[in-house]
C-alpha positions in Angstrom: 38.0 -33.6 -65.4 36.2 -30.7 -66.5 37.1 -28.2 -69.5 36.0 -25.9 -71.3 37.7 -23.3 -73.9 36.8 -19.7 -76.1 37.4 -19.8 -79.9 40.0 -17.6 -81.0 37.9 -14.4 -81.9 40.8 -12.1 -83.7 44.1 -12.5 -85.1 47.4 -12.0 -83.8 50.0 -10.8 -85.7 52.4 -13.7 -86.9 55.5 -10.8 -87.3 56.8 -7.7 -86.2 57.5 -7.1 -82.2 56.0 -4.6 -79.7 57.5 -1.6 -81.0 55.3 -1.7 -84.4 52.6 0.1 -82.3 54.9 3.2 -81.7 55.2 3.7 -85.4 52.0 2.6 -86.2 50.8 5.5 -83.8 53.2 8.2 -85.0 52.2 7.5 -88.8 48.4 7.3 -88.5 48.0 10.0 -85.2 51.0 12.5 -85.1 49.3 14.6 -82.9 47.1 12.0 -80.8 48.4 12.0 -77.1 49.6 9.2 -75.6 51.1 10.3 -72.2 50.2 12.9 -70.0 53.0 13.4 -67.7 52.9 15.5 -64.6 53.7 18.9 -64.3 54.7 19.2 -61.0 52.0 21.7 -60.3 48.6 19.5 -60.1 48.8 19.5 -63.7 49.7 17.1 -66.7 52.1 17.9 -70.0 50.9 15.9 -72.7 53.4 13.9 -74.9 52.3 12.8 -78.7 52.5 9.8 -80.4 55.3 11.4 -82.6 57.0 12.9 -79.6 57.0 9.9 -78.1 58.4 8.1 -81.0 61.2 10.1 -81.2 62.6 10.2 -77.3 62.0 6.1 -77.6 64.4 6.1 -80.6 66.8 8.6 -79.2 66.9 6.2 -75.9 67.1 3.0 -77.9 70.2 4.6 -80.3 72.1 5.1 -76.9 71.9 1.7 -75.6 73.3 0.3 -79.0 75.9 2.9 -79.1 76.6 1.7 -75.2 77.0 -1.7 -76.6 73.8 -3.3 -76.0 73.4 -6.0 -78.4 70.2 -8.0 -79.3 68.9 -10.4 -76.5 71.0 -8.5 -74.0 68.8 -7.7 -70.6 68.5 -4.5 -69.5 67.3 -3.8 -66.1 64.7 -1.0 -64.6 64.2 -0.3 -61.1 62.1 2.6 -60.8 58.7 3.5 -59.3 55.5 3.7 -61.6 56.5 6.9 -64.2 57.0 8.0 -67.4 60.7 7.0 -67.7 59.6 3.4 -67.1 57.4 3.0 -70.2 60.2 5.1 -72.3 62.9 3.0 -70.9 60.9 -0.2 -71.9 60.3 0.5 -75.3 63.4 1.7 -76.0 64.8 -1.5 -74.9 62.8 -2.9 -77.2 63.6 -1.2 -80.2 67.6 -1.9 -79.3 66.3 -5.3 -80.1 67.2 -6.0 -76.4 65.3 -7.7 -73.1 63.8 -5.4 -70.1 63.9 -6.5 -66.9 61.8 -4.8 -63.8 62.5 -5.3 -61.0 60.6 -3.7 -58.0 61.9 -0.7 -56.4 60.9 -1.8 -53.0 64.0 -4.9 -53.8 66.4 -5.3 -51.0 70.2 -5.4 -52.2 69.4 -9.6 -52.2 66.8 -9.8 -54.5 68.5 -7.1 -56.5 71.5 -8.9 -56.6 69.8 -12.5 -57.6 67.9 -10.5 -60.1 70.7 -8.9 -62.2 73.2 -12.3 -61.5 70.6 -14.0 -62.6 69.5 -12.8 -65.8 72.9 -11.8 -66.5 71.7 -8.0 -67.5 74.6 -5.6 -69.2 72.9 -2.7 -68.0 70.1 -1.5 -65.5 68.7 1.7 -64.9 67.5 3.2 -61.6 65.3 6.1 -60.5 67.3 7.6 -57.9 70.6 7.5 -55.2 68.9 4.9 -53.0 68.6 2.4 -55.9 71.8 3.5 -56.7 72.8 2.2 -53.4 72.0 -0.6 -53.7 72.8 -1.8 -56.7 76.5 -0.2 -55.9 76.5 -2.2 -52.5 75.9 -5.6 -54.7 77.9 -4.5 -58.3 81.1 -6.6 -57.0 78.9 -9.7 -57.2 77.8 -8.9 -61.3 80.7 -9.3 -63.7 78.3 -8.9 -66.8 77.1 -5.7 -65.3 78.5 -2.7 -67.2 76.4 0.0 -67.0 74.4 2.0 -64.3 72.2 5.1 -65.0 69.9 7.0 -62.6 66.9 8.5 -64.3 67.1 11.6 -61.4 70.6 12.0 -62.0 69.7 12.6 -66.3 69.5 8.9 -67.7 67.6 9.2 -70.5 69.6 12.0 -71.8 73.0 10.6 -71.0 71.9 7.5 -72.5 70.6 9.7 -75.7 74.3 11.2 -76.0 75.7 7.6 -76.5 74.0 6.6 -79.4 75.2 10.0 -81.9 77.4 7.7 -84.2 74.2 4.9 -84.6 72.5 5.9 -87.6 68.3 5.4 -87.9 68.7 2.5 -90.5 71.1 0.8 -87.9 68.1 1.2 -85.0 65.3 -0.1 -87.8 67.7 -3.0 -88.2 68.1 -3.9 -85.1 64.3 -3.0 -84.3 63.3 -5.2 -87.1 65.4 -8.2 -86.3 63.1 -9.0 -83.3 60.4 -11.4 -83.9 57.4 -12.8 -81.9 59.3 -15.5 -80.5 62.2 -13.3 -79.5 62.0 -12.8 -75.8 60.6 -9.4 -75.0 60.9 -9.4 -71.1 62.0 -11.6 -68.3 59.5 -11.1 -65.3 61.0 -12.4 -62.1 57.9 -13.4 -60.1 57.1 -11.8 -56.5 58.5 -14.9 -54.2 55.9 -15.5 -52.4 57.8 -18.4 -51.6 61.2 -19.0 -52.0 63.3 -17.3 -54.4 62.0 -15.2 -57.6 61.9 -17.3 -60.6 62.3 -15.2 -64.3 58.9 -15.9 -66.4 60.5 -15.8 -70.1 57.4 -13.6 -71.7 58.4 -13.1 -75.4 56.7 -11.1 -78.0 54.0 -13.4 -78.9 53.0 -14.3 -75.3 52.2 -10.0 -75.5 50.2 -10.0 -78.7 48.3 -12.9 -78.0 47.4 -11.7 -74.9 47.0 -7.9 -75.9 45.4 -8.2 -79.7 42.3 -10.0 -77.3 42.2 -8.3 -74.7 41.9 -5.0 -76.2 39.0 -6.0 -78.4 37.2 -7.8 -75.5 37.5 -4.8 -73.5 37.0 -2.0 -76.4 34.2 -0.5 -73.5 37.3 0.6 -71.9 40.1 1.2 -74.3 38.1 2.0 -77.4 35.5 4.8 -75.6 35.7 8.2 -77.1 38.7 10.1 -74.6 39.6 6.8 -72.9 42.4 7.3 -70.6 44.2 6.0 -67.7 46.0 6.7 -64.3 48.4 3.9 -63.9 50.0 3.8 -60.0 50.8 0.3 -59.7 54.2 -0.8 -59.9 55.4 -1.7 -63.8 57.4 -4.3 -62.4 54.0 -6.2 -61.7 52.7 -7.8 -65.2 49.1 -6.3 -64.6 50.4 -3.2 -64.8 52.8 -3.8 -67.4 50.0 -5.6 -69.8 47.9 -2.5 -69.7 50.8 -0.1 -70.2 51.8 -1.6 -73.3 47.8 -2.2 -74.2 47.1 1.7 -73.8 49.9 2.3 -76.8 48.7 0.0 -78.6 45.0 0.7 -78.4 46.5 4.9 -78.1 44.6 5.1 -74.7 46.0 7.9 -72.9 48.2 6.9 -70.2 49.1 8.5 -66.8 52.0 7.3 -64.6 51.6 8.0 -60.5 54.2 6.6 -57.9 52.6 8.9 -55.1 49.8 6.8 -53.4 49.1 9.3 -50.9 48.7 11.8 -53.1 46.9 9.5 -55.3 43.2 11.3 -55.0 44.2 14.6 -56.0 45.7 13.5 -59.0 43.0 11.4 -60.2 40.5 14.2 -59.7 42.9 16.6 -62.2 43.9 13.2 -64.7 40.4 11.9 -64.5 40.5 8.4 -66.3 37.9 6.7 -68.0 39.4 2.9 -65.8 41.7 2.0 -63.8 42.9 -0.7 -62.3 44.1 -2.0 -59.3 44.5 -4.7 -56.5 42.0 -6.1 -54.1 43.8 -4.4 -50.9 43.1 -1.0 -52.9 39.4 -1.3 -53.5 39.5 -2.5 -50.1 41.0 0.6 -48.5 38.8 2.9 -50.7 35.4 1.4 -49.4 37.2 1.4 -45.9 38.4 5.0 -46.3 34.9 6.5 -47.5 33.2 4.5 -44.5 36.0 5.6 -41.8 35.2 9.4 -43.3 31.3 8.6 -43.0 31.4 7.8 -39.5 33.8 10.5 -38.3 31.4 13.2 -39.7 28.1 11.4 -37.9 26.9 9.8 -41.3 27.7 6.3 -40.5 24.8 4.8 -40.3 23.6 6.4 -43.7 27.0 5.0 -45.5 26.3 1.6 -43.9 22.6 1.7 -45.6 23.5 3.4 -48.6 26.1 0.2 -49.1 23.7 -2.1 -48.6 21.7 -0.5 -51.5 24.4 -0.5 -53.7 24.6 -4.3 -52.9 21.0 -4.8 -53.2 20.8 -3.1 -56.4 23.8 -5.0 -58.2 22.3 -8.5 -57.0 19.2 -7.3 -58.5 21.2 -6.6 -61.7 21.9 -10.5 -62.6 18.5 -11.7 -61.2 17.1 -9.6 -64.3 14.8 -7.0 -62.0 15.7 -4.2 -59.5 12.4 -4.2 -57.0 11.2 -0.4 -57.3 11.6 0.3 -53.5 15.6 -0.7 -54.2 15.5 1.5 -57.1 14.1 4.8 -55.5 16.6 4.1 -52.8 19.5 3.4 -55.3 18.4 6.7 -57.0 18.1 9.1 -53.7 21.7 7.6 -52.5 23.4 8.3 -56.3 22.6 11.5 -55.3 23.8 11.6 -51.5 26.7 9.5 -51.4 27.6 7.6 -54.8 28.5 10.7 -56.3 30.8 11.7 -54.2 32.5 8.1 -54.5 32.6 8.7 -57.8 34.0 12.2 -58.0 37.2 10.9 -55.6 38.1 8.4 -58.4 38.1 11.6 -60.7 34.6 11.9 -61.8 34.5 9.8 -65.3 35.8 6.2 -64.4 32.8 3.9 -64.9 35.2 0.9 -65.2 38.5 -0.7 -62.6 39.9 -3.9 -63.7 41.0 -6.2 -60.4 43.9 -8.8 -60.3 46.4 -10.3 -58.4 43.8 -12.1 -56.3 40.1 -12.4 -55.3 37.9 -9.1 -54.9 35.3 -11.2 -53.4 32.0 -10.8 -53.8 30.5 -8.3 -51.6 33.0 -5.7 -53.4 32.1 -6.3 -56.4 28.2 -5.5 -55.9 29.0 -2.5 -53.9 31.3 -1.1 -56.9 28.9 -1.9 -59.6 26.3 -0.1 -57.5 28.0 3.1 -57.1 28.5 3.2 -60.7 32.0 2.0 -61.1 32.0 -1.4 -62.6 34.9 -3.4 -61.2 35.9 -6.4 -64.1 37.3 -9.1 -62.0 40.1 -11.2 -63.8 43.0 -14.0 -63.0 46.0 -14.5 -64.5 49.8 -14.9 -63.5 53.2 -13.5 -64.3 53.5 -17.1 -66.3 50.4 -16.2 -68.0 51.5 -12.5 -69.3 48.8 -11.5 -67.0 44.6 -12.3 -68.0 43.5 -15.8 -68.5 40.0 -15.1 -68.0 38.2 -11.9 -67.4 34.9 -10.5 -66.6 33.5 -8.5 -69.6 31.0 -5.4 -69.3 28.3 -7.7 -71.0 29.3 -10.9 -69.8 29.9 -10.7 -65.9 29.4 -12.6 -62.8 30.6 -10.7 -60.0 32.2 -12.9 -57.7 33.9 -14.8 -60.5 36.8 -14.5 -62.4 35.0 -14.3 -65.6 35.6 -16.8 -68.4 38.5 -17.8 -70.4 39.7 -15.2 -73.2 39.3 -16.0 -76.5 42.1 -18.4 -77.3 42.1 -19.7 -74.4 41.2 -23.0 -72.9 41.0 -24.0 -68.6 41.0 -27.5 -67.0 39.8 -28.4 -63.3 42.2 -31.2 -62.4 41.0 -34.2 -60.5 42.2 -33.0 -57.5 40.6 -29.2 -58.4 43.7 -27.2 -59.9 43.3 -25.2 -62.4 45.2 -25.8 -65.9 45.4 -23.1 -68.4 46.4 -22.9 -72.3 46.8 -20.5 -74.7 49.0 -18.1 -76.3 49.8 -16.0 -73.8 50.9 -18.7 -72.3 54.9 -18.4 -71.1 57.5 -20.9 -72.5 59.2 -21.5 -69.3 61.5 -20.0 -66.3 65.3 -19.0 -67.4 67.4 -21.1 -66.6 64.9 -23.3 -64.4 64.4 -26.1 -66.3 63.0 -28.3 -63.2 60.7 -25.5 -62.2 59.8 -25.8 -66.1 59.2 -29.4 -66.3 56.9 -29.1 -62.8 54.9 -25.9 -64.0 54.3 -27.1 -67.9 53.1 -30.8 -68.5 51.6 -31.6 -72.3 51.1 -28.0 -73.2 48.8 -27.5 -69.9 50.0 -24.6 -67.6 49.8 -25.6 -63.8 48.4 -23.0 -62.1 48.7 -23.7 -58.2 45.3 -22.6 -57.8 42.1 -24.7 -57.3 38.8 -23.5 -58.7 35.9 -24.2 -60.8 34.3 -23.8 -64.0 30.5 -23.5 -64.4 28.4 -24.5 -67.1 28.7 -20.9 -68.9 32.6 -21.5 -68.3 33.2 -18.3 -65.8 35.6 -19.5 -63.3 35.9 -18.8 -59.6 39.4 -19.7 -57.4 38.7 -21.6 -54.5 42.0 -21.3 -53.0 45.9 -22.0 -53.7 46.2 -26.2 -53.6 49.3 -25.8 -51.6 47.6 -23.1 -49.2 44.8 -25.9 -48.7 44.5 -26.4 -44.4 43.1 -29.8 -43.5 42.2 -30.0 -39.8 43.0 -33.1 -37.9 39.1 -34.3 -39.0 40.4 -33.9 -42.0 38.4 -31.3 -43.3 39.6 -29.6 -46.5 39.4 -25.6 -45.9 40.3 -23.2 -48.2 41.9 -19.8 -46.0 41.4 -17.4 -48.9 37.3 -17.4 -48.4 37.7 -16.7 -44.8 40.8 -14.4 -45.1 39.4 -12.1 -48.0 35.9 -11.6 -46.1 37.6 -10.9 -42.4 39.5 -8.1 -44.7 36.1 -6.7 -45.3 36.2 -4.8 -42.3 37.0 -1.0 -41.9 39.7 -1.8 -39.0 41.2 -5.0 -40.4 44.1 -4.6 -42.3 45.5 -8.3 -42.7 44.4 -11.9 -41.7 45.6 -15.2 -42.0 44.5 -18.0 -41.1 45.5 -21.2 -39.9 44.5 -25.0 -38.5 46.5 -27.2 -40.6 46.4 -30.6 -38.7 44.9 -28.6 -35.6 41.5 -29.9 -34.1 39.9 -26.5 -35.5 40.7 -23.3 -37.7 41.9 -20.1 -36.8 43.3 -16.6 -37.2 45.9 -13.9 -36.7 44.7 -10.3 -37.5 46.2 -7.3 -37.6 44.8 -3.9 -37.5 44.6 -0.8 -39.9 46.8 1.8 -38.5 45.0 4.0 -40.8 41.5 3.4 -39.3 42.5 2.9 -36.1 43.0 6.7 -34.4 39.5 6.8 -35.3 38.0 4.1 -34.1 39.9 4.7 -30.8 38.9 8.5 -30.6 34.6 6.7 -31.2 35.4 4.6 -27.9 36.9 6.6 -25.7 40.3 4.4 -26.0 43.8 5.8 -25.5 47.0 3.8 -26.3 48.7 1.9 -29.4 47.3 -0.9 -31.0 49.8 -3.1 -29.0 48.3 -1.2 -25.8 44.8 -2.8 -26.5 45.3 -6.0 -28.4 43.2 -7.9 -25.4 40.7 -4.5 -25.1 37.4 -5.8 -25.2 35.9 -3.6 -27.1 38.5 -3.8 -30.1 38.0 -7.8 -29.6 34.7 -7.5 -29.9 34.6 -5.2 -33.4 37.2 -8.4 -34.9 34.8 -11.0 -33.5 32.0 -9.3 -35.5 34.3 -9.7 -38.3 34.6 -13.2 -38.0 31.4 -13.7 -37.4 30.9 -12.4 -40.8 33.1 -14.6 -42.6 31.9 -17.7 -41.1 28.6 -17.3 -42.6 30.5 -17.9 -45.7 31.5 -21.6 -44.2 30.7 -24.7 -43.0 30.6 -24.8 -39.3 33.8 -27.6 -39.2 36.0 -24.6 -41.7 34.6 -21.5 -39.4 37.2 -19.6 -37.0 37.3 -20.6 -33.5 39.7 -18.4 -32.1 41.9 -15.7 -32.8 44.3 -13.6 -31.7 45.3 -9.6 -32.5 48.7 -8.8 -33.4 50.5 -6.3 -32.0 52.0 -4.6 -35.2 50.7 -4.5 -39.1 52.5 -7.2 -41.6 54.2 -4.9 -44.2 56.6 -5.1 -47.5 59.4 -3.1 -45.4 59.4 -5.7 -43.0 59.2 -8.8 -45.2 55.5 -10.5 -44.7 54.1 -8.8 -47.8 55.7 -8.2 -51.5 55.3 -5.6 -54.0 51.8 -6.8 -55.2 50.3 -6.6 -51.6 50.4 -10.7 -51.3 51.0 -12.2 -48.3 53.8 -14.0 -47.7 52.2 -17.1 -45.8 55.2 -18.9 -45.3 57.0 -15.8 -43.7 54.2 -14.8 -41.3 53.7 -18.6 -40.5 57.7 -19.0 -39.4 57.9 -15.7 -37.6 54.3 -15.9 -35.8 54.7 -19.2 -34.7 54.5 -18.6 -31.1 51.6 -17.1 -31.4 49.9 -19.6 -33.9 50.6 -22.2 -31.2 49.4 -19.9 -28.3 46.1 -20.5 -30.0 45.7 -24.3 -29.7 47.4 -24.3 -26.0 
């Protein structure tokens, strides 16, 4: 059993809550700005760390005077914007619990959500939410309250609380201590239902008070600042929101993807982060682009460079004819990679699951250094994290100060530390399975080097073993199939089969182009057996297999018809696949494979 552990490096606060920060900021930087909020013309209003201060207290006054009473949950469903952060901290300061939920939530999961964490209040963005919260509200007796930030929340909330004076919101406020709960996460449900990760004060500091000073490259540089468009119901978004007011980063909120480019070019962050499938579809993107304008072949070799150059970068010496090319390409085509992201982000943070390697290089080598880290709802996000002065690309990084990791004897990875959750509410078996002596289980099976930086292997309970018995992780193979400009999703499969193989699905994005290159006319479902479009997916595979053993490589595969999406229930909020959906509604086709 191997382990290894960081020393704690800084101290974490032993009382006070989240909210501290907010007055810390409005005392010491009145003036500083914290938020920039859109305009609604390609522009940003910026809100102070005193302004800020005093629309959080005016929110948090309402939900006392609405009856909200300490250790009551309030709910949020609401895309990625400046409301959310508002709403969260005013919760906070009531002395109450948020709870996100994901604004993508069918009326199901909305209604297991608020049954289940018994919240007295939620607030939505808009008249779909609305909707569906209406369409389940029957089912919630401790439900009392429902705002809608587009139909005036925050005000109407404001107006409740004119009779609750500012000692009774600092007594309230004050009352909260680090082991008071601070938010109850309910986790994706990847596979059956969502389960709410109790995350209290402490679990935030310990994981924030490190994390910030590990990391001061990107929240400490002079004009530091930050786009965030992932959903705030996710924790990795969540952790940086509440470590850019505590570190008074400037923070950005964006809920509109596809307008995403234009408004990182006018916000123009220092870092971001973001999701594999993201960095994925910008390297796809830019190549796509490349090739319709006739410079594919120079993308393709300016990549490589990029690669080349990054892999040079941990061997200690970049070979001069890499470096003249590195230099003439920073000119051609990095640039202009770098200019979409905004034209000042030298750092991304990835999460949620494995960049893979390849990524990583080609980032770093454009000039945009992409910190690779793991960690889990249960784990208020980071366990371990790649540093600017302490990276292996292709890892994980190693554990954060604090924090100590354990390979099991049969490879799974246990975690402690103080970020550390105390358990699910009210799940006490789920509990007892995921917490044993103090040791978090994680699911996932990895290793730890002698230096301590960790790299996952797989999921133990995603583990295929053929009928030789071979042990094949599907996340090696999956992530490097993704790789290509017209895959979108894979997943593969040979548990007890005689060999391993995949279903793929193709990037409706990329396709049109790729079609319009090779003279091909149809849908997607039109040319699923064409052999030209098997032929692009083969050289996918091809690719992947290298990374494998011959006995774990692909053997067959087949090309699905339509795209796996969150609408349609094979993929959740966080862009994870849902293996045990695809697997139950693709099963015709999984056993058309081995026929």
């Amino acid at each position: 059993m191997r382990e290894y552990s960081t020393p704690q490096t800084v101290s974490v606060p032993t009382s006070g809550n989240l909210t501290d920060d907010v007055l810390r900021n409005a005392r010491e930087a009145p003036d500083a700005v914290q938020f920039s909020r859109p305009d609604g013309e390609g522009g940003w209003t910026d809100v102070t760390c005193a302004a800020f201060l005093d629309e959080v207290q005016a929110v948090a006054r309402g939900l006392v005077g609405a009856g909200i009473g300490p250790g009551d949950r309030v709910a949020i469903i609401s895309r990625t914007r400046y409301e959310w952060t508002l709403l969260d901290y005013a919760t906070w300061f009531a002395g109450a619990v948020s709870v996100p939920i994901y604004e993508s939530s069918s009326e199901e999961q909305v209604r297991w959500i608020l049954a289940d964490s018994g919240a007295r209040a939620v607030v939505v963005e808009d008249a779909t939410h609305l909707a569906r919260v209406g369409a389940v509200r029957g089912d919630l007796p401790d439900l009392e309250h429902v705002w809608a930030i587009d139909s005036g929340a925050v005000a109407e909330i404001g107006r409740l609380g004119a009779g609750v004076t500012e000692d009774d919101l600092e007594a309230r406020r004050s009352a909260t201590g680090p082991d008071d709960l601070a938010t109850l996460i309910y986790t994706s449900g990847t596979t059956g239902r969502p389960k709410g990760c109790m995350i209290t004060h402490d679990n935030f500091q310990n994981e924030l008070c490190v994390a910030v000073a590990e990391l001061e490259r990107l929240f400490d540089a002079e004009g530091a600042s930050t786009l965030l468009f992932l959903p705030l119901a996710h924790v990795f978004a969540r952790i940086i929101q509440v470590g850019c007011v505590k570190s008074r980063t400037r923070l950005g909120h964006s809920s509109d993807i596809k307008n995403l480019l234009p408004q990182l070019a006018s916000f123009q962050p220092t870092f971001l982060l973001a999701v594999p499938r993201v960095f994925e579809k910008v390297f796809n993107t830019a190549s796509q682009r490349a090739t319709a304008d006739g410079r594919g072949k120079v993308f393709d070799r300016a990549a490589e460079v990029a690669i080349a150059w990054s892999r040079a970068q941990d061997g200690g010496r970049v070979p001069v004819r890499v470096r003249a090319q590195h230099a003439l390409f920073s000119r051609l085509v990095y640039g202009r990679l770098r200019e979409a992201l905004g034209g000042r982000c030298e750092f991304a943070v990835s999460g949620g699951a494995p960049l893979g390697e390849r990524l990583g290089h080609f980032y770093r080598g454009v000039g945009v250094n992409v910190l690779e880290g793991y960690g889990l709802t249960e784990t208020t996000a980071a366990l371990t994290v790649n540093l600017p002065d302490a990276q292996k690309v292709g890892t994980v990084g190693r554990p954060l100060p604090g924090t100590a990791v354990r390979v099991a004897d049969d490879g799974e990875l246990l975690f402690k530390g103080g970020q550390v959750f105390g358990g699910y509410w009210n799940n006490p078996e789920a509990t007892d399975e995921a917490l044993h002596d103090g040791w978090f289980h994680t699911g996932d099976v990895g290793e730890v080097d002698d230096e301590g930086f960790v790299r996952i292997t797989g999921r133990k309970k995603e583990i295929l073993v053929t009928a030789g018995g071979k042990n094949v992780a599907p996340a090696v193979l999956e992530d490097r199939v993704r790789a290509s400009a017209l895959v979108s999703q894979c997943l593969v499969v040979g548990d007890g089969q005689p060999f391993i193989a995949a279903l793929v699905t193709i990037d409706e994005e990329a396709f049109p182009a790729w079609a319009e290159q090779h003279g091909k006319t149809g849908r997607i479902a039109d040319l699923v057996d064409d052999e030209d479009l098997r032929a692009e997916v083969q050289a996918a595979i091809d690719e992947a297999n290298k990374a494998v053993s011959k006995a774990e490589s692909i053997r067959k595969f087949t090309i699905l018809p339509t795209d796996w999406t969150e609408e349609a229930g094979q993929v959740t909020p966080s862009l994870k696949l849902k293996r045990n959906v695809v697997m139950r509604e693709s099963r015709d086709e999984i056993a058309a494979l081995y026929e």
